[in-house]
N, CA and C atoms of all chains as a GROMACS GRO file, in nm:
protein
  588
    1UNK      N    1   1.885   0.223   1.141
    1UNK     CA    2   1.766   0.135   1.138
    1UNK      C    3   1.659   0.198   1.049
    2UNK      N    4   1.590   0.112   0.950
    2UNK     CA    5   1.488   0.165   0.890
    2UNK      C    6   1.381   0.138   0.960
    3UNK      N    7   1.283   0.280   0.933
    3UNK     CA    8   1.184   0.278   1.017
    3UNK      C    9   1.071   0.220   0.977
    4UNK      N   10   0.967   0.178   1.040
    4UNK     CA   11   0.814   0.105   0.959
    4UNK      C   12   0.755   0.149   0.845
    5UNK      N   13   0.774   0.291   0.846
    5UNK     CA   14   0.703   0.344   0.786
    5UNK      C   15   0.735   0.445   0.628
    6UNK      N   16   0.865   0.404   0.640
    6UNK     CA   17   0.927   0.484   0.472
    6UNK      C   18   0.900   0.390   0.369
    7UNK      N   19   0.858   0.280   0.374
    7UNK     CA   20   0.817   0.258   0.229
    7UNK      C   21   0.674   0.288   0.208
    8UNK      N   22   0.598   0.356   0.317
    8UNK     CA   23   0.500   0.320   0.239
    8UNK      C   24   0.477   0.455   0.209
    9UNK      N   25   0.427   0.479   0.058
    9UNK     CA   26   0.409   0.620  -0.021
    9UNK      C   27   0.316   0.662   0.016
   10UNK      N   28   0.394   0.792   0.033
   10UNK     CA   29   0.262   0.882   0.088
   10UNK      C   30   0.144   0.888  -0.040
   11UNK      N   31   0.214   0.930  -0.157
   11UNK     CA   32   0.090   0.914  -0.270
   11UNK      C   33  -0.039   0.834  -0.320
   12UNK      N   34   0.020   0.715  -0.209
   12UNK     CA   35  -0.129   0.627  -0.198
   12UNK      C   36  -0.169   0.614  -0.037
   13UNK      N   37  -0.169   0.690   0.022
   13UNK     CA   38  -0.216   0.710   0.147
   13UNK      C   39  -0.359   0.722   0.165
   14UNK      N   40  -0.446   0.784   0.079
   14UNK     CA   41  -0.568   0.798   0.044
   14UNK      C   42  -0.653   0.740   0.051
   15UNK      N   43  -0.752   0.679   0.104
   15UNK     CA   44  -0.800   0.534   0.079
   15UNK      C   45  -0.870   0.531  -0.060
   16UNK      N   46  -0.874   0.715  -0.106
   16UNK     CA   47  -0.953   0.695  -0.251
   16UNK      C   48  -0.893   0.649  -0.371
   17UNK      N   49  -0.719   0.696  -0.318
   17UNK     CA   50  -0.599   0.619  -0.414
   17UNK      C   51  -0.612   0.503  -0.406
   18UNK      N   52  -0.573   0.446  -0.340
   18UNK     CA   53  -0.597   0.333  -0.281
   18UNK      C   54  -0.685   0.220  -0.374
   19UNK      N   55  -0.790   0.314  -0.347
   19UNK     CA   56  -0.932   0.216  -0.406
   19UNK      C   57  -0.902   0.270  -0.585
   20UNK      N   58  -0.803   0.347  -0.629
   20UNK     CA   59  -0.831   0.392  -0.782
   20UNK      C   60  -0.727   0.285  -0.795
   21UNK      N   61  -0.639   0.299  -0.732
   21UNK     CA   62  -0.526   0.182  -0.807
   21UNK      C   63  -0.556   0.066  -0.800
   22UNK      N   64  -0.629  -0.033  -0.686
   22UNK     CA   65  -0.732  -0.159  -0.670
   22UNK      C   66  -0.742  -0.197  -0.770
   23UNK      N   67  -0.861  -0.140  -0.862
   23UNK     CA   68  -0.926  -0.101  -0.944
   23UNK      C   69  -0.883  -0.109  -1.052
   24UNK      N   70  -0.763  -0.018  -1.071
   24UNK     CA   71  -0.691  -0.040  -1.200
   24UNK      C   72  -0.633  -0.151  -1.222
   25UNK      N   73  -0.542  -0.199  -1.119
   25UNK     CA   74  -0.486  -0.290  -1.127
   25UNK      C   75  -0.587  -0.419  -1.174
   26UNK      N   76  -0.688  -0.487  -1.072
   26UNK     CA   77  -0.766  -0.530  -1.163
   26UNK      C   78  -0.806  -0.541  -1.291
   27UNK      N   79  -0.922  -0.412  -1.312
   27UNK     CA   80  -0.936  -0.441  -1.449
   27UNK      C   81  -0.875  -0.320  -1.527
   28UNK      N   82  -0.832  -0.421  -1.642
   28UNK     CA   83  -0.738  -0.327  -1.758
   28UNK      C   84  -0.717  -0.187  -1.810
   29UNK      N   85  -0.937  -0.189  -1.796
   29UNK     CA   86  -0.947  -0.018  -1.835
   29UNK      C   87  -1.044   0.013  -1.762
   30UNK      N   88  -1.040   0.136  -1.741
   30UNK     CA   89  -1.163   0.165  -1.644
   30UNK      C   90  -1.204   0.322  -1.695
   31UNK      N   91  -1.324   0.328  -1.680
   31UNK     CA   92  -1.372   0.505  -1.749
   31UNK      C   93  -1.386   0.609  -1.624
   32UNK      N   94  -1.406   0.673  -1.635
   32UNK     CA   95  -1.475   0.804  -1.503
   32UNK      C   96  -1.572   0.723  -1.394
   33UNK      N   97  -1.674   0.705  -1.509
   33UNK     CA   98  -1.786   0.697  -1.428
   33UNK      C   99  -1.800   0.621  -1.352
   34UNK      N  100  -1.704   0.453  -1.390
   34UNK     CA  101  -1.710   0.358  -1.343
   34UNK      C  102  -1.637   0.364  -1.204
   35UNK      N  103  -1.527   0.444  -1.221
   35UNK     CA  104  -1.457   0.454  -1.088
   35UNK      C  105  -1.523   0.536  -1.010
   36UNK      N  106  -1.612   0.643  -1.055
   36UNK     CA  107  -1.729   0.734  -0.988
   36UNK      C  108  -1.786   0.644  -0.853
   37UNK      N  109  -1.855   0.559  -0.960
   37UNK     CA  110  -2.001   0.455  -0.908
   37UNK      C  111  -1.875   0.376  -0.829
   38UNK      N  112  -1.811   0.300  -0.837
   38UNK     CA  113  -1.742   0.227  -0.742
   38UNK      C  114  -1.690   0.259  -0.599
   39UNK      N  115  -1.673   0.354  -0.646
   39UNK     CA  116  -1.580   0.414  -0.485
   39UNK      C  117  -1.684   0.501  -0.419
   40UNK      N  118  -1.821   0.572  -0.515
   40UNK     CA  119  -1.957   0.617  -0.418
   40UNK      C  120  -1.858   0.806  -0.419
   41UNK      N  121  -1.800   0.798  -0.501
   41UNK     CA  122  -1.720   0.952  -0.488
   41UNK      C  123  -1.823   1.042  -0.567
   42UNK      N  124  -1.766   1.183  -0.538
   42UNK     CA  125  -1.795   1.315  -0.628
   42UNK      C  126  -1.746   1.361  -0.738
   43UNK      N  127  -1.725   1.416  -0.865
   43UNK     CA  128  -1.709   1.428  -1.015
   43UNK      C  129  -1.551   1.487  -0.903
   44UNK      N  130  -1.577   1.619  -0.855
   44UNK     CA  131  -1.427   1.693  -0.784
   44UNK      C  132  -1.365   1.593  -0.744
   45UNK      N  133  -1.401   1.533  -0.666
   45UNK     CA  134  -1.279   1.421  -0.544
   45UNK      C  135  -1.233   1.324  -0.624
   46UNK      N  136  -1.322   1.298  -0.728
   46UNK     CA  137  -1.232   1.154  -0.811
   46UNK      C  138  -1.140   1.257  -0.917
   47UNK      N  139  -1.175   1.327  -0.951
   47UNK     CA  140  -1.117   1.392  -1.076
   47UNK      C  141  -0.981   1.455  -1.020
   48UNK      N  142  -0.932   1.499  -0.844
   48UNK     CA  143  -0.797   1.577  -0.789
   48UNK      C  144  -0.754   1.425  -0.779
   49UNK      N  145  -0.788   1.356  -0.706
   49UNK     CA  146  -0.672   1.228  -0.689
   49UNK      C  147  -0.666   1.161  -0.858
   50UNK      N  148  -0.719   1.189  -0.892
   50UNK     CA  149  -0.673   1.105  -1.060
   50UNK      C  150  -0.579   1.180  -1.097
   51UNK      N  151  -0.587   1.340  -1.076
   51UNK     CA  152  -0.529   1.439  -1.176
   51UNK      C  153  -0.370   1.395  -1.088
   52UNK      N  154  -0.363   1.384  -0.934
   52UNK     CA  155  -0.224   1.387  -0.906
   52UNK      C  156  -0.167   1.285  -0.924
   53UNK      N  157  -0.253   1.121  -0.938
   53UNK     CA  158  -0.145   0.992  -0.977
   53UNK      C  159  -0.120   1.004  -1.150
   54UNK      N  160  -0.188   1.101  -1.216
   54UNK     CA  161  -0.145   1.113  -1.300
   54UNK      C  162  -0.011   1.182  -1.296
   55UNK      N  163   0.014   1.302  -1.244
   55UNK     CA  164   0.105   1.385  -1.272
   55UNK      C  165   0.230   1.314  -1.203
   56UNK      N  166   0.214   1.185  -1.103
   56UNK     CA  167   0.303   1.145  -1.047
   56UNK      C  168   0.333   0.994  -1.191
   57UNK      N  169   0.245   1.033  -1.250
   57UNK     CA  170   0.269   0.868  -1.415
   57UNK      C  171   0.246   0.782  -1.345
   58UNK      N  172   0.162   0.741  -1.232
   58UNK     CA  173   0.119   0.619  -1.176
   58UNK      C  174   0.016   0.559  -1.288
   59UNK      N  175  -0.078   0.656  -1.309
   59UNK     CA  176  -0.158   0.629  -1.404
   59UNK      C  177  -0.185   0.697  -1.573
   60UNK      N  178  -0.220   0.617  -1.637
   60UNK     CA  179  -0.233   0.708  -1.808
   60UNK      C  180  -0.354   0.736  -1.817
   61UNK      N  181  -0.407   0.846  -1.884
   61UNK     CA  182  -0.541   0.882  -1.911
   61UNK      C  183  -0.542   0.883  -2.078
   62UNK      N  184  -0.642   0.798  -2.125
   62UNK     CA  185  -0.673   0.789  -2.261
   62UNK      C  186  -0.779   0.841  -2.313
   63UNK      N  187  -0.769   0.905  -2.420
   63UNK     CA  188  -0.884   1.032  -2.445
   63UNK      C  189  -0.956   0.946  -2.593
   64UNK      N  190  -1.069   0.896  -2.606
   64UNK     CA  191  -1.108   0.888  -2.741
   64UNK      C  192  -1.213   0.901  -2.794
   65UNK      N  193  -1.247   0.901  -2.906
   65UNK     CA  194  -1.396   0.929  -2.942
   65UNK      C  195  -1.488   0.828  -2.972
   66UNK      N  196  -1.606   0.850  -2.906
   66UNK     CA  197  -1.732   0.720  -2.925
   66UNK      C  198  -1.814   0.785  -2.991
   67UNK      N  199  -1.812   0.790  -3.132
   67UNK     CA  200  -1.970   0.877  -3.176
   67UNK      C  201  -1.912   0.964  -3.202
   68UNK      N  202  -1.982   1.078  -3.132
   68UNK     CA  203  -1.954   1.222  -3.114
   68UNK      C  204  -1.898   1.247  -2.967
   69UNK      N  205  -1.922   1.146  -2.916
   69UNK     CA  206  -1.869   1.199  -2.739
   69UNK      C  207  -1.711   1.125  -2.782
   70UNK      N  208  -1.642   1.204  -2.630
   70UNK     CA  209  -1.517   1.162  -2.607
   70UNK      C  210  -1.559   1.081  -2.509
   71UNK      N  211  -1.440   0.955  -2.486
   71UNK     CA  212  -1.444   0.901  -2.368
   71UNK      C  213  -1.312   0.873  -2.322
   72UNK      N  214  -1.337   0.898  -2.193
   72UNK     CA  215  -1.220   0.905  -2.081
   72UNK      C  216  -1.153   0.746  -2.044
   73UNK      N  217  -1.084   0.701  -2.033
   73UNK     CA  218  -1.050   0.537  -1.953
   73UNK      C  219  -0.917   0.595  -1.881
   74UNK      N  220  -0.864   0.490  -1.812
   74UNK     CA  221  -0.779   0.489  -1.715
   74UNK      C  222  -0.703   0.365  -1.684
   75UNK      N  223  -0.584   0.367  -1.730
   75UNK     CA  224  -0.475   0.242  -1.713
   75UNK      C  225  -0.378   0.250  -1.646
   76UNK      N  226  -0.312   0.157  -1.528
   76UNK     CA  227  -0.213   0.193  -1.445
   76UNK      C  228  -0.090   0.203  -1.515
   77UNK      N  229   0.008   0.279  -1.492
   77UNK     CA  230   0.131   0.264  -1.580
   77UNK      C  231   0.213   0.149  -1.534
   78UNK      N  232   0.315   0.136  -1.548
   78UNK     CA  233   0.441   0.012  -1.522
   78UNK      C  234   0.473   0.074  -1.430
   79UNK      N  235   0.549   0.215  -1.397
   79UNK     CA  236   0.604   0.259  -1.249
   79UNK      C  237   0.453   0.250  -1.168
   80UNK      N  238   0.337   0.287  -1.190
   80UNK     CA  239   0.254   0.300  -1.089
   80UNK      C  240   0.228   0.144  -1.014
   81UNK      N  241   0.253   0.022  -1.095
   81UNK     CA  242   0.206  -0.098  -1.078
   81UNK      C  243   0.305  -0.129  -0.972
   82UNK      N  244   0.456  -0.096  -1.029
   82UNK     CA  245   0.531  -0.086  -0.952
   82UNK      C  246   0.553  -0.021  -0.820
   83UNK      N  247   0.549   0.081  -0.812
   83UNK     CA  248   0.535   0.170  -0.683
   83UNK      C  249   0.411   0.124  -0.593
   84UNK      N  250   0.259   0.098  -0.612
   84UNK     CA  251   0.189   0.044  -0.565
   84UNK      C  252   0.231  -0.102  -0.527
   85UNK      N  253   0.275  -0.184  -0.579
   85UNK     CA  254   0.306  -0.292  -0.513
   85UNK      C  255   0.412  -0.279  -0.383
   86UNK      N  256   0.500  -0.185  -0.407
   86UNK     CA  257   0.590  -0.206  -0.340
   86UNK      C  258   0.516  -0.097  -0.160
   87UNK      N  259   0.435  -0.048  -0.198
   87UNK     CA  260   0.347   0.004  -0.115
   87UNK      C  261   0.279  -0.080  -0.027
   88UNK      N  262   0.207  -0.152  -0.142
   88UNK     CA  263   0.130  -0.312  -0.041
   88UNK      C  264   0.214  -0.401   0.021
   89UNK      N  265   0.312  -0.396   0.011
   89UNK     CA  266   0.431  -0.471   0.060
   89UNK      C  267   0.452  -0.400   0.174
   90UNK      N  268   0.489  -0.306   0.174
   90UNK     CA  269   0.542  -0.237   0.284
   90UNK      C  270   0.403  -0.228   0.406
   91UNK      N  271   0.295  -0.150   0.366
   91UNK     CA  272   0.158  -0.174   0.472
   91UNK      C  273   0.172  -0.340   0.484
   92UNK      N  274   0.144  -0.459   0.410
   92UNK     CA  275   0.178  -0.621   0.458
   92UNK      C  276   0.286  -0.618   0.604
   93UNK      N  277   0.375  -0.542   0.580
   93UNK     CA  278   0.488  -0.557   0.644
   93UNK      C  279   0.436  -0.494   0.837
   94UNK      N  280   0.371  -0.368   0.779
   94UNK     CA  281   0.331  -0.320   0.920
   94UNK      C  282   0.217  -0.397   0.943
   95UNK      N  283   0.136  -0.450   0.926
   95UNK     CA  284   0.012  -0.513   0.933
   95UNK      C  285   0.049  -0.639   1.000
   96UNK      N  286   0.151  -0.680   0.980
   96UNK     CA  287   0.227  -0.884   1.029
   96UNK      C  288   0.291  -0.814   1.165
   97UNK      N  289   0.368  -0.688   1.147
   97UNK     CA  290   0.404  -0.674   1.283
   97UNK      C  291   0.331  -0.619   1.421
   98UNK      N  292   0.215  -0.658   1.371
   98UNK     CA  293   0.133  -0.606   1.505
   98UNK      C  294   0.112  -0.695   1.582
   99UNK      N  295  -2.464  -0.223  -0.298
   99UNK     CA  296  -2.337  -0.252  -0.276
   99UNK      C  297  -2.216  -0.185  -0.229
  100UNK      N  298  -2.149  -0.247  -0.108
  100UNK     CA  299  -2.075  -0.159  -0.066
  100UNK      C  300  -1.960  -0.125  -0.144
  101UNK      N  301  -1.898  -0.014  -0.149
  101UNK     CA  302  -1.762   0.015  -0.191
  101UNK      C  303  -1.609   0.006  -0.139
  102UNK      N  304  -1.563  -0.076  -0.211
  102UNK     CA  305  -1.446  -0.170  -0.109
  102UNK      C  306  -1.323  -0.029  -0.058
  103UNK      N  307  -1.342   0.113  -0.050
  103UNK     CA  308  -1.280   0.182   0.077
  103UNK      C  309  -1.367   0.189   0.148
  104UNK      N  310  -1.478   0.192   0.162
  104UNK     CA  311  -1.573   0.228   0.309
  104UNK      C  312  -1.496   0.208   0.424
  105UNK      N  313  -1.495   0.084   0.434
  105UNK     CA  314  -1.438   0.049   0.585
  105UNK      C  315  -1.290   0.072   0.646
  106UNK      N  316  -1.224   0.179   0.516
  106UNK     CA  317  -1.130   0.239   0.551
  106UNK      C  318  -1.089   0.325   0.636
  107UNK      N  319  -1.029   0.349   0.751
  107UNK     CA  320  -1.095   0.461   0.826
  107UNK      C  321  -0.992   0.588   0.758
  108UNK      N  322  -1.025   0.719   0.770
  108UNK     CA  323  -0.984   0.788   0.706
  108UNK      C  324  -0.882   0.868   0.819
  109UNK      N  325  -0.902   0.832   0.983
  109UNK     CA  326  -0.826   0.890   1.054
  109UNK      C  327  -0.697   0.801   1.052
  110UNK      N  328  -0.711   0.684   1.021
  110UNK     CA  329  -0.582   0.606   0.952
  110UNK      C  330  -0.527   0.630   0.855
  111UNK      N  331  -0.535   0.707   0.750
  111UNK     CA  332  -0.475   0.728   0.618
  111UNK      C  333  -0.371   0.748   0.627
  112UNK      N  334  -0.364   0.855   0.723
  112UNK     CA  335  -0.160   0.903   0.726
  112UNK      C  336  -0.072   0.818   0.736
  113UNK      N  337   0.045   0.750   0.691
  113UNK     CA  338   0.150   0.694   0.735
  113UNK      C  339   0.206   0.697   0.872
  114UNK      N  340   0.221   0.774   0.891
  114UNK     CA  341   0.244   0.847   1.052
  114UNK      C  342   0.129   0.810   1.153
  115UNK      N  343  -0.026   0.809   1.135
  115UNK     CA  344  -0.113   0.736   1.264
  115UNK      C  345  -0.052   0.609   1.187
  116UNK      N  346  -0.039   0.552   1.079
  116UNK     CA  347  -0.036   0.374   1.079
  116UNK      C  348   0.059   0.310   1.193
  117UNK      N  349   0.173   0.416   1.209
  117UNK     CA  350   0.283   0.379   1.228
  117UNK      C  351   0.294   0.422   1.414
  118UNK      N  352   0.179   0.530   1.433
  118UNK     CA  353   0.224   0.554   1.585
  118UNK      C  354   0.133   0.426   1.626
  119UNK      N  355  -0.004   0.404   1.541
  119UNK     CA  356  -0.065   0.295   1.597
  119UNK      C  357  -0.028   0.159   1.621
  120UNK      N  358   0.070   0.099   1.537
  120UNK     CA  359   0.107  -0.007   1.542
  120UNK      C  360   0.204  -0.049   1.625
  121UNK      N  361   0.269   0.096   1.672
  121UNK     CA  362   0.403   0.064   1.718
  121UNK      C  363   0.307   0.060   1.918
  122UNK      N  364   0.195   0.137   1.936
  122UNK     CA  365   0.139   0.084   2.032
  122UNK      C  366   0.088  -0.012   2.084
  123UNK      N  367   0.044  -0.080   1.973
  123UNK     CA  368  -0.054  -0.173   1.963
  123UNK      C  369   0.063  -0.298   2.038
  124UNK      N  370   0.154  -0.300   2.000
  124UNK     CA  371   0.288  -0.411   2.000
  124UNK      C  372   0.328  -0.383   2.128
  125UNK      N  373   0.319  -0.245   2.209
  125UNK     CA  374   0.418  -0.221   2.281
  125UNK      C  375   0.289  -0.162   2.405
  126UNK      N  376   0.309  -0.199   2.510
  126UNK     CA  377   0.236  -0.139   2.584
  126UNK      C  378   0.191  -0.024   2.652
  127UNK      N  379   0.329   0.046   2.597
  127UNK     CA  380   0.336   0.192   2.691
  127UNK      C  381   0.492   0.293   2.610
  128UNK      N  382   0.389   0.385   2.534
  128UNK     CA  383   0.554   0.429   2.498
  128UNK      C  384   0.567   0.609   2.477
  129UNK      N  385   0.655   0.649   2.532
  129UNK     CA  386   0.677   0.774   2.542
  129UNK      C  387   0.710   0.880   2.422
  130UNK      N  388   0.709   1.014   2.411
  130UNK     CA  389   0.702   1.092   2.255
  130UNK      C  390   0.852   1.045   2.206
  131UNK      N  391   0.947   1.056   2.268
  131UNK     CA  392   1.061   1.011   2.183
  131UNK      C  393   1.066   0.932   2.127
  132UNK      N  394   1.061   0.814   2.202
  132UNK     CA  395   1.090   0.661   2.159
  132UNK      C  396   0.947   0.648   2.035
  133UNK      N  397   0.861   0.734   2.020
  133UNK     CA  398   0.760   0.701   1.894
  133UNK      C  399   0.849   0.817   1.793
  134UNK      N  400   0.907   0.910   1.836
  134UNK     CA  401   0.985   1.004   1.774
  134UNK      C  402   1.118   0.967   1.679
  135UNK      N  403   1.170   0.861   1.738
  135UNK     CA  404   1.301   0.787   1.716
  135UNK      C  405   1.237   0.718   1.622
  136UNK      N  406   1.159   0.600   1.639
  136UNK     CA  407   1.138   0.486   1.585
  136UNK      C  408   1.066   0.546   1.389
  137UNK      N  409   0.967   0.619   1.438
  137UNK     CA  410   0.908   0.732   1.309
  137UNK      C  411   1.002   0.780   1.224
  138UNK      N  412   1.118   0.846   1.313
  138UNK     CA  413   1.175   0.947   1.216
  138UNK      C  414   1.126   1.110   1.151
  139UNK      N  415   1.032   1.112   1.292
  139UNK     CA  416   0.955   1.264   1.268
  139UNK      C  417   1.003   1.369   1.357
  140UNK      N  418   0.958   1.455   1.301
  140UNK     CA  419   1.006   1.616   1.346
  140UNK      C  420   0.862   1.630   1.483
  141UNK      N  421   0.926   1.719   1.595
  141UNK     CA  422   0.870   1.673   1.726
  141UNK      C  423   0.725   1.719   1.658
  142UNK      N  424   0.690   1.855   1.577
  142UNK     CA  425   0.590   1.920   1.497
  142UNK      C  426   0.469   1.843   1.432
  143UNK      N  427   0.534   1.720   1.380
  143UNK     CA  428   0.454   1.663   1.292
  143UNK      C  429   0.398   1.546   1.365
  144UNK      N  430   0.491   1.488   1.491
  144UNK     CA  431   0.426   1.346   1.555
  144UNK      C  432   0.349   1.448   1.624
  145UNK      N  433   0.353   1.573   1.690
  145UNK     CA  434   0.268   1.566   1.836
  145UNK      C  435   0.155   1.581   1.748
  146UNK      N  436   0.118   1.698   1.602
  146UNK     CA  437  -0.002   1.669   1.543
  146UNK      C  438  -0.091   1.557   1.526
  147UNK      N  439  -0.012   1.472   1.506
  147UNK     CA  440  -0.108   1.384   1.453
  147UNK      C  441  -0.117   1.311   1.599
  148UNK      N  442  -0.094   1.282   1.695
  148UNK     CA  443  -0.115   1.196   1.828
  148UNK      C  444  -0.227   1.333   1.849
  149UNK      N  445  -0.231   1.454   1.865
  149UNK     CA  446  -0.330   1.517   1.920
  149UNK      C  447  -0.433   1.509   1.823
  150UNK      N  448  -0.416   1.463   1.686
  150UNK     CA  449  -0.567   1.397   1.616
  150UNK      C  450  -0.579   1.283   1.679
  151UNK      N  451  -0.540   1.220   1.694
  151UNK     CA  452  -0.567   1.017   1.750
  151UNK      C  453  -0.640   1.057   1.910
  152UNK      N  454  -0.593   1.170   1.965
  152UNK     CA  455  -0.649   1.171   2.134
  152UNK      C  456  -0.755   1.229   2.108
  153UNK      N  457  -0.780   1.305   2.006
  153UNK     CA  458  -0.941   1.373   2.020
  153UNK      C  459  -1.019   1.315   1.931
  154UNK      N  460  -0.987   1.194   1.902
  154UNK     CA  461  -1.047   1.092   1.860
  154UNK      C  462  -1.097   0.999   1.972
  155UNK      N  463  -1.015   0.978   2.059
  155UNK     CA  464  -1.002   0.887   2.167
  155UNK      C  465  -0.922   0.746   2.130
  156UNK      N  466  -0.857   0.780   2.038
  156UNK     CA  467  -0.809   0.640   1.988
  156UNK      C  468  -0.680   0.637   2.070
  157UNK      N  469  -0.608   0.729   2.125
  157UNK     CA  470  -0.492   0.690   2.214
  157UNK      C  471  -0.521   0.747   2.334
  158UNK      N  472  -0.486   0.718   2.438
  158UNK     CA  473  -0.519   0.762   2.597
  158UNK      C  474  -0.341   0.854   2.644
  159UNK      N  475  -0.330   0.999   2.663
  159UNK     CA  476  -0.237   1.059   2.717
  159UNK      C  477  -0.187   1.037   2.852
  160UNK      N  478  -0.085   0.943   2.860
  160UNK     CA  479  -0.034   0.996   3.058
  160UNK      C  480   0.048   1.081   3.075
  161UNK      N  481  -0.002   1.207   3.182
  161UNK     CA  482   0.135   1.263   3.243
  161UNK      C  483   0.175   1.225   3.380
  162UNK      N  484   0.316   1.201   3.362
  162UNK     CA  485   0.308   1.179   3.534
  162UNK      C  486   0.507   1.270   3.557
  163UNK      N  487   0.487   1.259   3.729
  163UNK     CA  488   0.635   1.285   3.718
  163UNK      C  489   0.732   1.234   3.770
  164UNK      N  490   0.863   1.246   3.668
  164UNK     CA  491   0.943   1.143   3.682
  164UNK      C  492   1.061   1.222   3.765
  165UNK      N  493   1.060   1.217   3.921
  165UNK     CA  494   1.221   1.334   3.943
  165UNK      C  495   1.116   1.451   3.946
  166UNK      N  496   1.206   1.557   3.897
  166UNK     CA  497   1.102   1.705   3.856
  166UNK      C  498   1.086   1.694   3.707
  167UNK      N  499   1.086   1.615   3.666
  167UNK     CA  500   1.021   1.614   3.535
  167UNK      C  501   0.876   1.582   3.476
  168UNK      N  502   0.844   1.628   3.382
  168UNK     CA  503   0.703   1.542   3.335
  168UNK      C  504   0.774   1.451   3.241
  169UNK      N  505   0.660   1.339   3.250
  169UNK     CA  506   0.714   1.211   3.162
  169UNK      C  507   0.542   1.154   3.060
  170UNK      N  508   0.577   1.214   2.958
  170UNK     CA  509   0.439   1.216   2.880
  170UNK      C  510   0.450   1.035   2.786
  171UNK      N  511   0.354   0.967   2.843
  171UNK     CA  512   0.337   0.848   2.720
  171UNK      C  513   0.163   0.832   2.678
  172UNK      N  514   0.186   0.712   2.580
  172UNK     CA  515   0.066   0.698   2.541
  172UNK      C  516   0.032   0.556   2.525
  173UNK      N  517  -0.078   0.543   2.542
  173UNK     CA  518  -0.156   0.359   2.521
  173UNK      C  519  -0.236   0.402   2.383
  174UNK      N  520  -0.231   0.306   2.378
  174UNK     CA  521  -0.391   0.330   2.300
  174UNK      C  522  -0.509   0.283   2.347
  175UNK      N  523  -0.637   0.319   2.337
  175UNK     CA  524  -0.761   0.339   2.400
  175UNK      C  525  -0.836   0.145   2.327
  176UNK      N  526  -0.898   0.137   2.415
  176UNK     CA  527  -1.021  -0.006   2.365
  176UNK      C  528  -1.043   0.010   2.216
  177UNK      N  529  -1.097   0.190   2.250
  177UNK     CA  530  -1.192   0.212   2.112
  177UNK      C  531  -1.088   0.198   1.962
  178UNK      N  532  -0.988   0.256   2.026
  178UNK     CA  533  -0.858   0.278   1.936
  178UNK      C  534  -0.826   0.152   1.874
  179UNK      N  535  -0.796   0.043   1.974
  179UNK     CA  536  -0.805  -0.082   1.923
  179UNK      C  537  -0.840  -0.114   1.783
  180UNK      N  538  -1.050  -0.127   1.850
  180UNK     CA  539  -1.117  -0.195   1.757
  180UNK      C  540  -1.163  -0.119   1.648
  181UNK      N  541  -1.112   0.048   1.621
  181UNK     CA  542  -1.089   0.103   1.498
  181UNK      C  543  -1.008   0.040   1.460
  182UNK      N  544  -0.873   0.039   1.485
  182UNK     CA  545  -0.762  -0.024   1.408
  182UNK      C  546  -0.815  -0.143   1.380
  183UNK      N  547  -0.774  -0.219   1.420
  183UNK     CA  548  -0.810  -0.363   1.358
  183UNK      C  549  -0.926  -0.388   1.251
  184UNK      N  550  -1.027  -0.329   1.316
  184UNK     CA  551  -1.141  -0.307   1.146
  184UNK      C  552  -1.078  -0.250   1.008
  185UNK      N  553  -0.964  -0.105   1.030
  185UNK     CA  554  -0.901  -0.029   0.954
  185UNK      C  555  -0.844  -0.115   0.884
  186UNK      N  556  -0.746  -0.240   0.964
  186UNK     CA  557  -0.634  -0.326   0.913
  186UNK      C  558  -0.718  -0.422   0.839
  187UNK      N  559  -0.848  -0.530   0.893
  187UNK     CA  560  -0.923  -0.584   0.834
  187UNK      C  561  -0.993  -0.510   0.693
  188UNK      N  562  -1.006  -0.381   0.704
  188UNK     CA  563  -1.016  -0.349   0.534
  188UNK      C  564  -0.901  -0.307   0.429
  189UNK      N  565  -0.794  -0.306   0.499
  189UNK     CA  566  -0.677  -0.280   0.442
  189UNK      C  567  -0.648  -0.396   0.368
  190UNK      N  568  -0.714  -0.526   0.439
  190UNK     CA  569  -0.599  -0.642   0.381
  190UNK      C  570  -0.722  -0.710   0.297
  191UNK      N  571  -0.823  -0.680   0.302
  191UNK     CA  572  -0.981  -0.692   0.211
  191UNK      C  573  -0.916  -0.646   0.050
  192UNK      N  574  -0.884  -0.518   0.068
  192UNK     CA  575  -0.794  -0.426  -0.062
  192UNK      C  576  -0.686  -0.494  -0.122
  193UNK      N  577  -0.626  -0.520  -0.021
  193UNK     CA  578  -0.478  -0.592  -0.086
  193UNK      C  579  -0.539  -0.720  -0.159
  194UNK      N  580  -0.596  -0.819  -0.050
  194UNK     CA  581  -0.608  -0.945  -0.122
  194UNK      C  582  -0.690  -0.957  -0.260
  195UNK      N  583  -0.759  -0.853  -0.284
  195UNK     CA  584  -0.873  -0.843  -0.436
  195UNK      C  585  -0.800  -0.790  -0.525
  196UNK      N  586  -0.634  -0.762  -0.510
  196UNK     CA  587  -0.567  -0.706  -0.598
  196UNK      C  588  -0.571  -0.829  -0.690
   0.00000   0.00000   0.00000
């Protein structure tokens, strides 16, 4: 028997994941700051959960130059869109069986 | 403006409370195995996290004895409840703005 709870990834367990992938998924690109100000986070706390859905390729980080500054954005990948959905599916799933 | 994790609760994050909670919520009364079985956890990792949910007050501990045995189950608490359900009500806030 499968149990309630193996699909849903631990990697978005977070509610700050959570709220970064939201987000992405929504809108197309998103910068630092914007996901900063949205979620009410700290430069550290947004910057470790970005750094690990990165390293897991949920998400791409795009580096470019405005001016003289660089700027940061943030796009969900195809596995992350993927894996997150199949996440919301699975929490849907425990959520109907209550 | 609020930020759509706020109302996330963060003692819900784990997969493991989603999953001991729900499986209470459904069931009126259920003992460490049968949440042990159904999980798929090591005895280590469920009793942790049920001894976060009780010193929360979100689940209520019975011992009683069964024969010469102790027979340990758990409910979940009022309060436990109407965390959850707020938790689940912002869970599905998240999903649906996808």
């Amino acid at each position: 028997m499968k149990n309630i709870i193996e699909n849903i990834n631990k990697a978005f367990e977070s509610r700050v994941r959570l709220g970064i992938m939201s987000i992405l998924l929504v809108n197309h690109e998103v910068d630092f700051n914007e996901l900063k100000d949205r979620l009410d986070l700290t430069d550290g706390n947004l910057a470790s959960h970005i750094s690990a859905l990165e390293k897991l390729e949920y998400i791409i980080v795009y580096k470019e130059f405005v001016g003289k500054k660089t700027k940061t954005t943030y796009k969900v990948s195809t596995l992350g869109k993927k894996e997150f959905n199949e996440h919301l599916k699975a929490l849907e799933k425990l959520i109907s069986k209550k």
